[in-house]
C-alpha positions in Angstrom: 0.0 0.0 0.0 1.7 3.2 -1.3 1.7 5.7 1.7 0.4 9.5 1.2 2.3 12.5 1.7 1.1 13.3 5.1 1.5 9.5 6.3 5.2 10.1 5.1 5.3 13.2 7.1 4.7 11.2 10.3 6.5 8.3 9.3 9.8 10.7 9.2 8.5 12.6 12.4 11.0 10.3 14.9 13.5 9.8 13.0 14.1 13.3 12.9 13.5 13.9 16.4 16.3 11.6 17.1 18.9 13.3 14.9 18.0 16.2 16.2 19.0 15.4 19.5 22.0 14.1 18.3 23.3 16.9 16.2 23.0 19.0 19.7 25.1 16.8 21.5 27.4 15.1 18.9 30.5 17.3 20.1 30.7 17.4 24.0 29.5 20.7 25.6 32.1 23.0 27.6 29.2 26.0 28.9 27.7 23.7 31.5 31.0 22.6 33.1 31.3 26.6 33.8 27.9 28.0 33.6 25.2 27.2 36.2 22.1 26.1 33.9 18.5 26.9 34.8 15.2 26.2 33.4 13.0 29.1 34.2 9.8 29.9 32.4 9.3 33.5 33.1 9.9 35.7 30.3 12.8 37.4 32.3 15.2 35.7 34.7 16.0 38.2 37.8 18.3 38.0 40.3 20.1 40.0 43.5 22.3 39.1 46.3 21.7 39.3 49.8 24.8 39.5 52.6 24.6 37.5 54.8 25.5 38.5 58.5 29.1 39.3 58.7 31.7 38.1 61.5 30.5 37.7 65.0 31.4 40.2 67.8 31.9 39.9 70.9 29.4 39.9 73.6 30.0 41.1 77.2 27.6 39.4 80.1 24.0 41.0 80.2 25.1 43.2 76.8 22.4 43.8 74.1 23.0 44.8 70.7 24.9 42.5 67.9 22.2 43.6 65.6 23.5 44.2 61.7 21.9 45.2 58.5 21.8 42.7 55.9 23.3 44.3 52.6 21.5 44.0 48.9 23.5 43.1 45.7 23.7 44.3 42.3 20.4 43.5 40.5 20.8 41.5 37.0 18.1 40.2 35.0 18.6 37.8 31.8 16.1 37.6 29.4 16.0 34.5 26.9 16.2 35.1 23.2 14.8 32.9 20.6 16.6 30.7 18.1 15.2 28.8 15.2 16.7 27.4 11.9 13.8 26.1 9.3 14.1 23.6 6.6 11.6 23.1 4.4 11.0 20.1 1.3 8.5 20.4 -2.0 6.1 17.8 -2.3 7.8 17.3 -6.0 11.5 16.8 -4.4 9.9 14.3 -2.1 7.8 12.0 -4.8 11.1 12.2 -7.5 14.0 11.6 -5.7 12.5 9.7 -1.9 15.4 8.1 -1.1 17.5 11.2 -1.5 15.4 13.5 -0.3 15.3 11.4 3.0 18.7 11.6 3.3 19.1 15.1 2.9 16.5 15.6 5.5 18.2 14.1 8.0 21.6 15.7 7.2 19.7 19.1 7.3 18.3 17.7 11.0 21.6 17.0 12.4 22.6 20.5 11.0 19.7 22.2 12.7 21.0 20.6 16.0 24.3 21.2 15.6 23.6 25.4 14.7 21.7 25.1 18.0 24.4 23.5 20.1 27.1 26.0 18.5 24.5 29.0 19.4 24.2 28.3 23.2 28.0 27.3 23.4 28.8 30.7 21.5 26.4 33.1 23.6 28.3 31.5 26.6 32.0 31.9 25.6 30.9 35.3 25.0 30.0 36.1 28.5 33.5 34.9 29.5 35.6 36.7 26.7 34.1 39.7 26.4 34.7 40.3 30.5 37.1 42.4 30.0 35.2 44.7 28.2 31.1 44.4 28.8 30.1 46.0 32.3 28.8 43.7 35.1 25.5 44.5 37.2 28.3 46.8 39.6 28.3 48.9 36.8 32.7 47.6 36.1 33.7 45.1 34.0 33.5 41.8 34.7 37.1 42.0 35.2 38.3 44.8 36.8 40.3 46.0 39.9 37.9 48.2 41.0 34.8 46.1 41.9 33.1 47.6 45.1 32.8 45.6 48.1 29.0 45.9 48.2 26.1 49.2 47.4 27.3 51.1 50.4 30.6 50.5 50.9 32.0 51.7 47.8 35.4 53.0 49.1 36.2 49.2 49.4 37.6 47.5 46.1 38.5 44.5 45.0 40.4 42.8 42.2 39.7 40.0 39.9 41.9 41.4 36.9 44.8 39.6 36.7 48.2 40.3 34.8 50.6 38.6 32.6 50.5 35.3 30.5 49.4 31.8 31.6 52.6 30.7 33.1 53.8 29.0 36.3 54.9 32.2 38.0 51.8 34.4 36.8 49.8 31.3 38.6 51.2 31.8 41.9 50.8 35.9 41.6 47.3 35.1 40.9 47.0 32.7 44.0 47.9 35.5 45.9 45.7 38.2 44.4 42.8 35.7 44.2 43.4 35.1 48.3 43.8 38.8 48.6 40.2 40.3 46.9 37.8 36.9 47.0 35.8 38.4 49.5 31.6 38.6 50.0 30.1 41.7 50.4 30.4 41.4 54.2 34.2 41.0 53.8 34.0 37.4 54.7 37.0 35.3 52.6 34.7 32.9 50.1 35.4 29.5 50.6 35.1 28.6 46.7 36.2 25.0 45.4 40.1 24.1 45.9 40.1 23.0 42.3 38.3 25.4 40.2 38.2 25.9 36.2 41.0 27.4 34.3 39.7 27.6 31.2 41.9 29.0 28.1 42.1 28.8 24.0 43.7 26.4 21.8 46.8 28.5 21.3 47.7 27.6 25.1 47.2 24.1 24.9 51.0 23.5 25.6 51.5 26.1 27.9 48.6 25.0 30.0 49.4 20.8 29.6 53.1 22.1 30.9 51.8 23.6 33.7 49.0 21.4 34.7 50.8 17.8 34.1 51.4 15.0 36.7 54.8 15.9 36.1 57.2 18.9 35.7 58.2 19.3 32.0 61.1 21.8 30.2 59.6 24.9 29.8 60.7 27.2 27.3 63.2 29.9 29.2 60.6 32.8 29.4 58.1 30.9 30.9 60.1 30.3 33.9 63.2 31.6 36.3 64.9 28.1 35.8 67.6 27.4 33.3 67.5 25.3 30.7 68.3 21.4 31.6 67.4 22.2 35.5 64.4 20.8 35.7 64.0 16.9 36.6 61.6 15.1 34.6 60.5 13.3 37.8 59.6 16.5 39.4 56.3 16.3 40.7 54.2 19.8 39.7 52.7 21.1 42.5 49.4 22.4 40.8 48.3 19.0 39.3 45.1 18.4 40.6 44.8 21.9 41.8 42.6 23.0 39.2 40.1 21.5 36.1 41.6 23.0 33.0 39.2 23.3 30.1 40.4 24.3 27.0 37.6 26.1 24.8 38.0 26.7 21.5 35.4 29.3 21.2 37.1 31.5 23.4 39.8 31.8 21.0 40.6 35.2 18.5 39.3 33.0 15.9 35.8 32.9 17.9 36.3 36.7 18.4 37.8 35.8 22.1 41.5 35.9 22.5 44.8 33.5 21.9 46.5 34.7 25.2 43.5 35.1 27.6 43.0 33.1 30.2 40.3 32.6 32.9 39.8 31.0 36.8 36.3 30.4 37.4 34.3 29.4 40.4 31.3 27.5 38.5 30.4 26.2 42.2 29.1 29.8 43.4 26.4 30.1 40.4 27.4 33.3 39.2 27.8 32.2 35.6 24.3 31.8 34.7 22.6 29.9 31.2 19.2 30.2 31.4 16.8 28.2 29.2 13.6 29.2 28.8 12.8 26.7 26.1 15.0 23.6 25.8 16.0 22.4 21.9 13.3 21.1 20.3 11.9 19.9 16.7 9.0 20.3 14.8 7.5 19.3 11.8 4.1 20.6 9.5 2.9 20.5 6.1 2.2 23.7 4.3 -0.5 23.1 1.9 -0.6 26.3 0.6 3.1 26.2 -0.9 2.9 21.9 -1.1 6.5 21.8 1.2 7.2 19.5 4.5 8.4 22.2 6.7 10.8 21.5 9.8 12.4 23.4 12.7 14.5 23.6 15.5 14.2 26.4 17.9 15.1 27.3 21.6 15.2 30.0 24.0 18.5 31.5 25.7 20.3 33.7 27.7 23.3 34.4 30.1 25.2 36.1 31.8 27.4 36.8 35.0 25.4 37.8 38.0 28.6 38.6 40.1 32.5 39.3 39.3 33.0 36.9 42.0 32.1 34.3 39.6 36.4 34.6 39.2 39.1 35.8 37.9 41.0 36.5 34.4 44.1 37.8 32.4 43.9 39.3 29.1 47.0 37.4 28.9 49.2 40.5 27.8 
């Protein structure tokens, strides 16, 4: 029994549901390793910090007081966006050439995935690149040494700019300046993860698996106060294990990011936020009126960084 157009429609309905979902997650995702993902279904996401209470004082015997004032944030609010990509098939391609026409539709299915995958992964890179030069909800840059210790007490900075290139001894300057200015908007020290992200571009790849490796390796004179031929290949580094490095290609100059840039983030905290209000998804109709299958892949998405504390970065320079 010969099937009709529309039974063909539904027939293919599945199959391209499938390889939808497939082309989103064919190449592994780096956003959600440092991005906090929601699902919210308002049409704008909001957010503000509160303090919380501050150190405790000390109390004499039948003293009152010990009372503080809790502190607000920075308000930010993300709104999602919405992406599609639409492909659509004549009735005539279909009955001519089936066989081909099915494959094309579900090479143009993986596509549609894939766009959407590269989308989200893009909008997020984005948020981390473009730190040094987009203001945060404190009204500095992302990155910046001059980030305000909370709404009233302005006089108070802190610094999560860092200086120089990804090295060994740039590393243990920014261990210091991260110990120095990761406070909360009480001035409590933040207690973030002992290993967090270090994410960087492709073009310090070598630099970064010199640096992070089980073992010391050679590195190139600049890179580092010892001479050539000193270092033991048995040498144990000290910050294996200290961190997660990610490299992300879309934060590379190619991606409109940066080749020497590099970034320490605190993904624990939730300051990096992705926000979906619509999750990937794939449709199908017939258009009578123009005799074409139509099909389409849409989402909605936003980010951003809801607090500089989220971490630190160095242009690299």
């Amino acid at each position: 029994m010969a099937n009709t157009r529309n039974q063909l429609s539904e027939l293919f309905t599945p199959i391209y549901d499938e390889f939808m979902f497939m082309g989103f997650a064919e190449e592994k995702q780096v956003g959600p390793q440092i991005f906090d993902i929601k699902d919210d279904n308002t049409k704008e996401y909001k957010t503000d910090g509160i303090s919380g209470s501050g150190e405790w004082e000390l109390a004499t015997e039948l003293s009152s007081g010990g009372y503080e004032d809790l502190v607000l944030g920075y308000p930010k609010t993300i709104t999602p966006l919405k992406y599609w990509k639409k492909i659509e098939v004549s009735f005539e391609a279909s009955e001519q050439e089936e066989y081909a026409i099915l494959k094309s539709k579900i090479t143009n299915a993986k596509q549609i995935g894939a766009g959407g995958r590269v989308k989200v992964e893009r909008l997020m890179a984005a948020t981390i690149y473009g730190g040094f030069t987009a203001t945060g909800p404190d009204g500095e840059y992302l990155f910046d040494p001059d980030h305000p210790k909370n709404r009233e007490e302005t006089g108070i900075v802190y610094d999560n700019l860092l200086e120089g290139p990804l090295s060994h001894d740039n590393l243990e300057l920014a261990e210091k300046q991260i110990s120095d200015n990761h406070y909360d908007m009480k001035g409590l020290p933040i207690l973030a993860a002992e290993n967090p992200v270090i994410a960087y571009p492709p073009a310090l790849k070598g630099r970064a698996e010199r640096i992070f490796g089980d073992r010391a390796q050679y590195m190139p004179f600049e890179q580092t106060n010892s001479a050539p031929g000193t270092r033991s290949e048995n040498e144990i580094n000290r910050f294996a294990g200290q961190y997660n490095p990610i490299m992300w290609r879309l934060l590379s100059a190619k991606e409109g990011g940066s080749d020497t840039a590099w970034y320490i983030i605190y993904k624990e905290l939730g300051f990096l936020k992705g926000v979906y209000n619509k999750r990937p998804s794939f449709d199908n109709w017939i258009d009578k009126d123009i005799e074409a299958y139509i099909f389409k892949g849409s989402l909605m998405f936003a980010c951003g960084a809801i607090d500089h504390r989220c971490g630190f970065a160095s242009t690299g320079l």
